[in-house]
C-alpha positions in Angstrom: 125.8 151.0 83.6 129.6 149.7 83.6 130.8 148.4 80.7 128.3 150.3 77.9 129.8 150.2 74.7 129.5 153.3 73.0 129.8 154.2 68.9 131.3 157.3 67.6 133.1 156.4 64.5 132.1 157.6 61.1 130.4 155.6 58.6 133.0 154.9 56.2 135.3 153.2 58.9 131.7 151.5 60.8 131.1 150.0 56.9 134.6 148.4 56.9 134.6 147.8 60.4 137.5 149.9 61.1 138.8 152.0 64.4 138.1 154.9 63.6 140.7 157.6 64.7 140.8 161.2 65.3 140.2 164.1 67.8 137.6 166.2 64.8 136.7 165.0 61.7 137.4 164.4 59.1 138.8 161.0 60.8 143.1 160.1 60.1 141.7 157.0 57.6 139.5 159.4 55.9 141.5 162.1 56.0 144.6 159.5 54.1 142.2 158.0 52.1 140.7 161.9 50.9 137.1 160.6 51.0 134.6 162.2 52.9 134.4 162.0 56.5 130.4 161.8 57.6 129.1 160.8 60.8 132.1 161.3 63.0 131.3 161.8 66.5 128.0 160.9 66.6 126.4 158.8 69.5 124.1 156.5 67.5 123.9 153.1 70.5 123.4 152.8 73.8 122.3 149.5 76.1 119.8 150.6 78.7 119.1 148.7 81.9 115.4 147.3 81.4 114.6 145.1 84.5 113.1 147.3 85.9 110.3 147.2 83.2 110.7 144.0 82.1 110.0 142.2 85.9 106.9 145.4 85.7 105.7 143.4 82.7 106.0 139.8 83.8 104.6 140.2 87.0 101.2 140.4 85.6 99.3 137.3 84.7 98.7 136.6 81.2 95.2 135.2 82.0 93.5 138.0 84.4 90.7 135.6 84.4 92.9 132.0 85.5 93.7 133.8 88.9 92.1 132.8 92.3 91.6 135.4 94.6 90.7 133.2 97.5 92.2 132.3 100.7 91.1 128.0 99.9 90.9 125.3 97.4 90.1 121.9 97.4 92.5 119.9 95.4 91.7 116.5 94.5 94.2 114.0 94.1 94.7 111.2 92.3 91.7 108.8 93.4 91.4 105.3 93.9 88.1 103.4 93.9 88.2 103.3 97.3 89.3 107.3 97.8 87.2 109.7 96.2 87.0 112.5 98.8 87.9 115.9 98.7 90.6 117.3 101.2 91.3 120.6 102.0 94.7 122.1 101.4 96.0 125.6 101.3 96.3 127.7 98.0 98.8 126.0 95.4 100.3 127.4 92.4 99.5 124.4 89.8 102.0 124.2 87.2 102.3 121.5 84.6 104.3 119.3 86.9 101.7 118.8 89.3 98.9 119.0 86.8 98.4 114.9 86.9 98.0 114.8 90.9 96.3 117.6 91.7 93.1 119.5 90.4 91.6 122.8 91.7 88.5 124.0 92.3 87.6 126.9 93.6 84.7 127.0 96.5 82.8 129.9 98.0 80.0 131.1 98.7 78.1 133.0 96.2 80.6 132.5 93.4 80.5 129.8 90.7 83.2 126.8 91.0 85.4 127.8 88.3 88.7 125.6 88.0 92.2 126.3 87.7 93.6 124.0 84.8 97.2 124.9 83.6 97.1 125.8 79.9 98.8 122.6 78.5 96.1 120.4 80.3 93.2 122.2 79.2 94.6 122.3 75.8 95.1 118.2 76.0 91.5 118.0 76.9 90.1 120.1 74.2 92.5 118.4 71.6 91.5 114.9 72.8 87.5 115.9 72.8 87.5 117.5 69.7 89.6 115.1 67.9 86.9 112.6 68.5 83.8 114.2 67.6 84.4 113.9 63.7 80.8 113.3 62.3 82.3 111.4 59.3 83.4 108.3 62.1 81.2 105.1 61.8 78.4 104.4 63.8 80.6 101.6 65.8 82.4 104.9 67.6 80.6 107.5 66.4 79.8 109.8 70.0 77.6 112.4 68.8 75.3 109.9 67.3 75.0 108.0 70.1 75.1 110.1 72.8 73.8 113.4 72.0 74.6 116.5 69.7 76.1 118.5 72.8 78.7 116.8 72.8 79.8 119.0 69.8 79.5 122.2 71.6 81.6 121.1 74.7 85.2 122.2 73.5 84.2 125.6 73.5 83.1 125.9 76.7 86.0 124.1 78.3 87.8 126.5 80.9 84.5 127.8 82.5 83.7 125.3 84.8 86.0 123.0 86.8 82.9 119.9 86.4 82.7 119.9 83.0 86.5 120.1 82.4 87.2 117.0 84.8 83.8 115.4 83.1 85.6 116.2 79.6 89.0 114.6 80.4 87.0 111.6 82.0 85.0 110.7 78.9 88.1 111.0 76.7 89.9 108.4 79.3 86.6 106.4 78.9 86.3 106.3 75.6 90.1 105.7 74.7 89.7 103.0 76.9 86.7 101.3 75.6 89.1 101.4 72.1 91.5 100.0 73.4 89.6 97.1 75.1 91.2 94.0 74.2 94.4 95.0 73.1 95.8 96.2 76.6 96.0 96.0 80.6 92.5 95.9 81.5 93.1 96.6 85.3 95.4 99.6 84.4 92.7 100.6 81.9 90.2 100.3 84.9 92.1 102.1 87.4 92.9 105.1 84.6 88.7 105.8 83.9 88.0 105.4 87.9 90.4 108.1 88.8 89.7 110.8 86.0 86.0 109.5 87.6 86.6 110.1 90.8 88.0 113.9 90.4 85.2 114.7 87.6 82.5 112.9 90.6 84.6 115.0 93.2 84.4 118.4 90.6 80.8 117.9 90.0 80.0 117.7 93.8 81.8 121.0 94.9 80.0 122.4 91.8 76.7 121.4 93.3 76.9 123.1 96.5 77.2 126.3 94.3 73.7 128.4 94.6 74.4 128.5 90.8 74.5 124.5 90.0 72.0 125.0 87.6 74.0 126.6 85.0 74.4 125.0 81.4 78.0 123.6 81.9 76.8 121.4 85.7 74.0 120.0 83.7 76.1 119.0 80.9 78.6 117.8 83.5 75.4 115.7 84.9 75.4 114.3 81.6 78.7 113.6 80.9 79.1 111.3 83.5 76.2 109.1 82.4 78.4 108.8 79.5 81.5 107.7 81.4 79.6 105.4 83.2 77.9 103.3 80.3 81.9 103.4 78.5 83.1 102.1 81.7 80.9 99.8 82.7 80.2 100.7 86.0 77.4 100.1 88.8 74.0 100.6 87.3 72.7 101.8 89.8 75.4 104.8 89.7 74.0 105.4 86.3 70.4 105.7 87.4 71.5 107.7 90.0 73.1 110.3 88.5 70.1 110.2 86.5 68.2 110.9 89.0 70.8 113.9 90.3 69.9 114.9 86.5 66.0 115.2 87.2 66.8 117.3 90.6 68.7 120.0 88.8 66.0 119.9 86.3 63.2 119.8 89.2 65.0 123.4 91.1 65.8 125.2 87.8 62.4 124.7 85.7 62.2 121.7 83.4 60.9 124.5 80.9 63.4 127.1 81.4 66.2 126.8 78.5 68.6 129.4 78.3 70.7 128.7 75.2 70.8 126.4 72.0 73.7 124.4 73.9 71.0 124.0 76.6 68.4 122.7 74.4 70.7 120.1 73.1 71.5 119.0 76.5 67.9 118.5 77.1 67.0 116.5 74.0 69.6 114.0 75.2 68.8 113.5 78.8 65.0 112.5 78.5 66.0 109.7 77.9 68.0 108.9 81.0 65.7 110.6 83.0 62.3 108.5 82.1 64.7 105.4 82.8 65.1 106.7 86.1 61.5 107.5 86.4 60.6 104.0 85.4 62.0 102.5 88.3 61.5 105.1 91.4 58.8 104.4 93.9 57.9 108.7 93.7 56.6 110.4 90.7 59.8 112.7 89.6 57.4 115.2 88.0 54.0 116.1 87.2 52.2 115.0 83.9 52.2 118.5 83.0 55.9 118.7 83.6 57.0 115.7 81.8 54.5 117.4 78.5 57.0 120.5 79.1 60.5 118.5 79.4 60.0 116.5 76.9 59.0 119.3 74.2 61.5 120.9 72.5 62.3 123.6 70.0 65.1 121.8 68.1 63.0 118.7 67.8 59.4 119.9 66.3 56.8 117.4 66.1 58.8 114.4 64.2 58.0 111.2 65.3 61.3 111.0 67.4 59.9 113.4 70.0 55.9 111.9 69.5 57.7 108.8 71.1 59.4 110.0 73.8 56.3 112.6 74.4 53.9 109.5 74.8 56.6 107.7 76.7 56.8 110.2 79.1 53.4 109.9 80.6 54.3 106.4 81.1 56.5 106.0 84.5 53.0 107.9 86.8 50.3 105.7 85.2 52.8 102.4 86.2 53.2 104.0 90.3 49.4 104.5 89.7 48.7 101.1 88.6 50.8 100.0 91.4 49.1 101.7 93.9 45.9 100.8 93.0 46.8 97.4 93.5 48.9 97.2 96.4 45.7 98.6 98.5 43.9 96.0 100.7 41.2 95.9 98.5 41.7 97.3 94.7 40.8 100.6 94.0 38.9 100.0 90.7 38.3 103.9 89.8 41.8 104.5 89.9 42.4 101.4 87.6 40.1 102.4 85.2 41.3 105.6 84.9 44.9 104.6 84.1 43.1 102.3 81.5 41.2 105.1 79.8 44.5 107.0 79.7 46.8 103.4 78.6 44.1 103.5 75.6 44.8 106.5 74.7 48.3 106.7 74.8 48.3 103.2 72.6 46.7 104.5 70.3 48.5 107.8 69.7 52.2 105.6 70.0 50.2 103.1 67.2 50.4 105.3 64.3 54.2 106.8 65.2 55.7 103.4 65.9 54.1 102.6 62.2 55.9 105.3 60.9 58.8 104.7 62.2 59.3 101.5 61.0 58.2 102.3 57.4 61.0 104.8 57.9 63.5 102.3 58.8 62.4 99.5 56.4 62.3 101.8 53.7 66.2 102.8 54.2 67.2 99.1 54.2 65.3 98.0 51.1 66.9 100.8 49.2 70.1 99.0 49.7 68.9 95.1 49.0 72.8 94.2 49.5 72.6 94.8 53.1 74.6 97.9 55.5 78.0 96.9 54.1 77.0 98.8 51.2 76.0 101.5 52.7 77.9 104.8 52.9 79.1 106.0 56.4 76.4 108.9 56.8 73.7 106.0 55.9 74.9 103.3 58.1 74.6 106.5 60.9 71.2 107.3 60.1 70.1 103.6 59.7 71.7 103.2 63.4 69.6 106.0 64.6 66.7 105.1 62.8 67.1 101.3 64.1 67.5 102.9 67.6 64.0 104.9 67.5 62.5 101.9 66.6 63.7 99.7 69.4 62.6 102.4 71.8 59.0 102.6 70.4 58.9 98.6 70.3 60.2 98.4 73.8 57.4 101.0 75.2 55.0 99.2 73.2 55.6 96.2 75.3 55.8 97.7 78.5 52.4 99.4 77.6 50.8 96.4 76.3 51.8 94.5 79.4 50.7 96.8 81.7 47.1 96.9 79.7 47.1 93.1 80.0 47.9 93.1 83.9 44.9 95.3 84.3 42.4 93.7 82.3 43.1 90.6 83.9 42.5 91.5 87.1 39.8 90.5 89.1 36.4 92.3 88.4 34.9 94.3 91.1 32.4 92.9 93.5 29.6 94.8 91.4 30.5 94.3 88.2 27.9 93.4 85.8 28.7 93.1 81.8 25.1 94.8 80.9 25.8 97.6 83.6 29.7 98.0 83.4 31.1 101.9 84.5 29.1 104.1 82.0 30.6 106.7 82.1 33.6 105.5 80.3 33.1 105.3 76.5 33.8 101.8 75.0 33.6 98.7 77.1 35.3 98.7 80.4 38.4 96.4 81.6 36.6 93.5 82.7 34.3 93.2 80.2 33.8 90.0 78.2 34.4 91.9 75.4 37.7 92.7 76.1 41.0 89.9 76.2 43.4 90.7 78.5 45.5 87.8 75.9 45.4 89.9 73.1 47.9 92.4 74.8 50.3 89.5 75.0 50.4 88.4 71.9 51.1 91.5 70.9 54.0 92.3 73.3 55.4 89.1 71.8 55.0 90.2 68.3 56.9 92.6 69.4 59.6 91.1 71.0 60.0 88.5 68.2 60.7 92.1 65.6 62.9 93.1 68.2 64.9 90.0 68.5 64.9 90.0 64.5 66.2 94.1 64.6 69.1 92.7 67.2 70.3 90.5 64.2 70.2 93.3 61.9 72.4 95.6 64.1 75.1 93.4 64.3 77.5 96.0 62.1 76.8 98.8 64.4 78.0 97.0 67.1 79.4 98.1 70.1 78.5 101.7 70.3 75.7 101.9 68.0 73.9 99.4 69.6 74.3 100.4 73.1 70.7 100.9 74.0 70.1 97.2 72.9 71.1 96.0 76.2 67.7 97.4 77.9 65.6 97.1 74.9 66.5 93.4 74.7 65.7 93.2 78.5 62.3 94.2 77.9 62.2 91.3 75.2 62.9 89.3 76.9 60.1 89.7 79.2 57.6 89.8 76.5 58.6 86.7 74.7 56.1 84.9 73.9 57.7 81.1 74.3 60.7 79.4 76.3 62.6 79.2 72.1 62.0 83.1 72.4 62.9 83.8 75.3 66.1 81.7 75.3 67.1 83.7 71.9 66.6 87.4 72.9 69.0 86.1 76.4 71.6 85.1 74.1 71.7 88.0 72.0 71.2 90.2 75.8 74.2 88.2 77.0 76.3 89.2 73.6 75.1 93.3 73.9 76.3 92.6 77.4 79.7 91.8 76.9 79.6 94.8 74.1 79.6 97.5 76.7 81.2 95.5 80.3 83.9 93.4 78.5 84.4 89.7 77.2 84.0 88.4 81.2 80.6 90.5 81.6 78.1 88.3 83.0 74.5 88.6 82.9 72.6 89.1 86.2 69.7 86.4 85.4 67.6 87.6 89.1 67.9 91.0 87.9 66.1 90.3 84.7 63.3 88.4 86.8 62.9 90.8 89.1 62.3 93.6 85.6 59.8 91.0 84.3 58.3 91.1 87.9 58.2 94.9 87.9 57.0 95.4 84.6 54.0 92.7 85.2 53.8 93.9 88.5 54.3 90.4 89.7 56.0 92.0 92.8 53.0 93.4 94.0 50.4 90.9 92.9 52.0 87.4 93.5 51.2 86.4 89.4 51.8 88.2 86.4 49.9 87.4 83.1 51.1 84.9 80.9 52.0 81.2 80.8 52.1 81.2 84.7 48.9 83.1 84.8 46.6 80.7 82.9 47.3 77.8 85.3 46.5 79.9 88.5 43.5 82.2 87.3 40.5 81.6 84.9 40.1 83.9 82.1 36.8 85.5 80.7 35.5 84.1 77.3 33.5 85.1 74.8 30.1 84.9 76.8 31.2 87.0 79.9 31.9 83.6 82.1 34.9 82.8 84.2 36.6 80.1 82.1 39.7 78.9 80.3 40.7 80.8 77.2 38.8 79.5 74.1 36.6 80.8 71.6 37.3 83.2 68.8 40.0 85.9 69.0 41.1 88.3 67.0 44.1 87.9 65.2 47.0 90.0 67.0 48.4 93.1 65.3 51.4 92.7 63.0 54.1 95.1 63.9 
């Protein structure tokens, strides 16, 4: 090329940076200076022309794997809460410039929905996730804790799948934003978690019309979003119906089929969710023998956190059966009496695990008599945990002990006779004399009482670790068993409330009817048992006659 310097001189004159002069060596500076003359002539430098290699080299992509060889994407832009469609656009080159309008993902047939995220966002996402997953935080924000152990796997699987990336970046904006609650713009807050919402909702959906959905990273994208939406405090009914969504992907892939550790962990922490759901659809999600197979599971073993959620799980059929039964012209007494059997049953098995658990959790506190202040932060995580299993297994108590009640007090069949009741069912039958339908109440309010008490207690984990308090207290609320009772566990609902939707959250009273109504099953009966129930139905007493309650009862059980 023009212009190539070239370098001849000897080394002498090169050291001192001298021309070096001369047609033969030895050189005219060497040759007046008498010292020898080495190197002359030689060509030791020359600049090459390398574009042509260099361009050879930077035209292929670092990342083999981060290219798209498709003729369409769907970008999703920015959305508002009113704008949360998907619109078609020709292939893009997303650099970091457009990174915070426009999101990728890849659709066609046959092929996963992987994403293209530019390096610098994907690296922001990780960086954000895994900066907030530090098992030493307090239970107040701790996320693993509360929300499930996957969570600690998800940075490492970022990159793979468009859903679970956009899911990713929306938790982080929920959960910055929940921090921040308080101390900034609530509407900008607001509008921030319902757009990264709206593209993980719009990266999820596109990832769902793959024939591979089922995959580890859309299930834990499934999840993810259930997280998002109790931060945020969005629609519940969005939360039980991505539930739901949950239960379908679980329904087409094999609730028994896990495929990897980081699946199993996704499992143990969306039964929850999922029996929610359950609990309030009019169609059974799965089979008994299904729900024994979801809820089992190999990281778990038989501790009495999974015996709780195993019995719970037969719980959401028995209640569509019970309704059933009664919504019939006439009630269909075998069917009742079968769900009894099986509500027996199931008491009695959650009896001795609810006992443990609360041993468990009373004998944490008493070995710090100057209360959870004192505790250190890996205790005040376990009591939160421990305090959470045991407002679950109160809670299902309640629900279990109402249901029991609402079918013992029913009207005995047209044949019934207490010296000839259903034989063929050990131990005396639902309508007999021997049984009171009362003594199921007074238990549900023992129980609510001890949950109203545990509320008190939680106060320090307060506001994440006591976010299942706001259902739990619900179901209180239901069972208390006097108005002083009941006005109690609404205040302390109406304080959980305002925990997870903000200082103007308000507290939808008809809502909370309409549980105690579906719970009772007041909705399909016209009366549900309890205060209202003694003034509008007689009850059996102790001789097997219709009458007020009276006589001798046994005392009720202390929790």
């Amino acid at each position: 090329m023009v212009g190539v310097p070239l370098s001849r001189g000897c080394d002498a004159c090169r050291k001192q940076k001298k021309k070096c002069e001369g047609a033969s060596a030895p050189c005219v500076r060497c040759q007046r200076l008498n010292i020898a003359c080495i190197g002359f002539g030689e060509k030791r430098l020359k600049f090459q022309d390398e574009n042509t290699r260099f361009f050879a080299i930077t035209s292929r992509p670092r990342n083999p794997q981060k290219k798209v060889p498709l003729a369409k994407v769907v970008a999703f832009e920015q959305t508002s809460p009113d704008k949360d469609e998907a619109i078609d656009t020709d292939v893009q080159e997303i650099d970091s410039s457009s990174v915070n309008s426009t999101w990728a993902v890849v659709l066609k047939q046959g092929t996963p929905s992987f994403g293209v995220i530019p390096h610098n966002t994907l690296d922001r996402i990780i960086g954000r996730f895994a900066s907030n997953l530090d098992s030493d935080k307090n239970s107040n924000y701790q996320l693993p804790w509360n929300f499930g152990p996957f969570l600690e796997d998800v940075p490492r699987r970022l990159g793979r799948n468009a859903a679970l990336d956009a899911s990713a970046d929306a938790v982080m904006t929920a959960y910055m934003a929940f921090r921040r609650r308080g101390t900034s713009d609530p509407d900008r807050n607001n509008q921030v978690c319902l757009n990264s919402y709206g593209r993980a909702v719009n990266a999820l959906r596109a990832c769902l019309s793959d024939e591979r959905a089922s995959s580890s990273e859309t299930l834990c994208s499934t999840m993810m979003l259930l997280i998002v939406e109790t931060l945020s405090g969005l629609d519940k009914g969005k939360v039980l119906g991505h539930a739901g969504g949950a239960a379908s992907i679980l329904k087409a892939r094999g609730v028994a089929r896990s495929k990897n550790p980081f699946e199993d962990k996704i499992l143990l922490s969306l039964r929850g969710p999922v029996i929610m759901h359950a609990l309030f659809t009019q169609t059974p999600l799965f089979t008994d023998e299904e729900w024994s197979e979801l809820v089992v599971n190999p990281m778990e073993g038989y501790g009495a956190d999974g015996r709780v959620l195993r019995t719970l799980a037969h719980f959401p059929n028995l209640l569509l059966t019970t309704r059933s039964a009664f919504q019939r012209a006439t009630i269909d007494y075998p069917k009742l009496l079968n769900v009894h059997t099986r509500l027996k049953a199931l008491r009695a098995e959650h009896t001795s695990t609810r006992r443990e658990i609360l041993s468990r959790l009373e004998e944490l506190q008493t070995g710090y008599p100057e209360g959870l202040h004192a505790m250190p932060v890996r205790m005040m995580i376990l009591h939160s945990h421990y305090a959470r299993q045991v407002a679950v297994a109160l809670s299902y108590e309640i629900m279990l002990c109402l249901l029991l009640s609402t079918i013992c007090s029913a009207t005995p069949p047209p044949c019934f006779s207490p010296d000839d009741p259903f034989a063929t069912v050990p131990g005396p039958d639902p309508w007999s004399p021997l049984v009171d339908p009362h003594l199921y109440l007074e238990q549900a309010g023992s129980c609510s009482n001890y949950l109203s008490d545990l509320a008190d207690k939680v106060t320090p984990h307060r506001p994440l670790g006591t976010i299942y308090m706001t259902f739990v207290m619900r179901v209180a609320h239901v069972a208390a068993p006097d108005e002083l009772a009941k006005a109690r566990a609404l205040a302390q609902l109406r304080s959980f409330a305002r925990d997870m939707g903000g200082p103007s959250a308000k507290l939808d009273l008809e809502e909370l009817h309409q549980l105690g109504d579906y719970l009772t099953l007041r909705d399909v009966r016209g009366w549900r048992p309890g205060a209202g129930f003694l003034d509008e139905v007689s009850v059996r007493g102790s001789h097997g006659k219709w009458q007020d309650p009276g006589g001798v009862r046994e005392p009720p059980e202390v929790v």
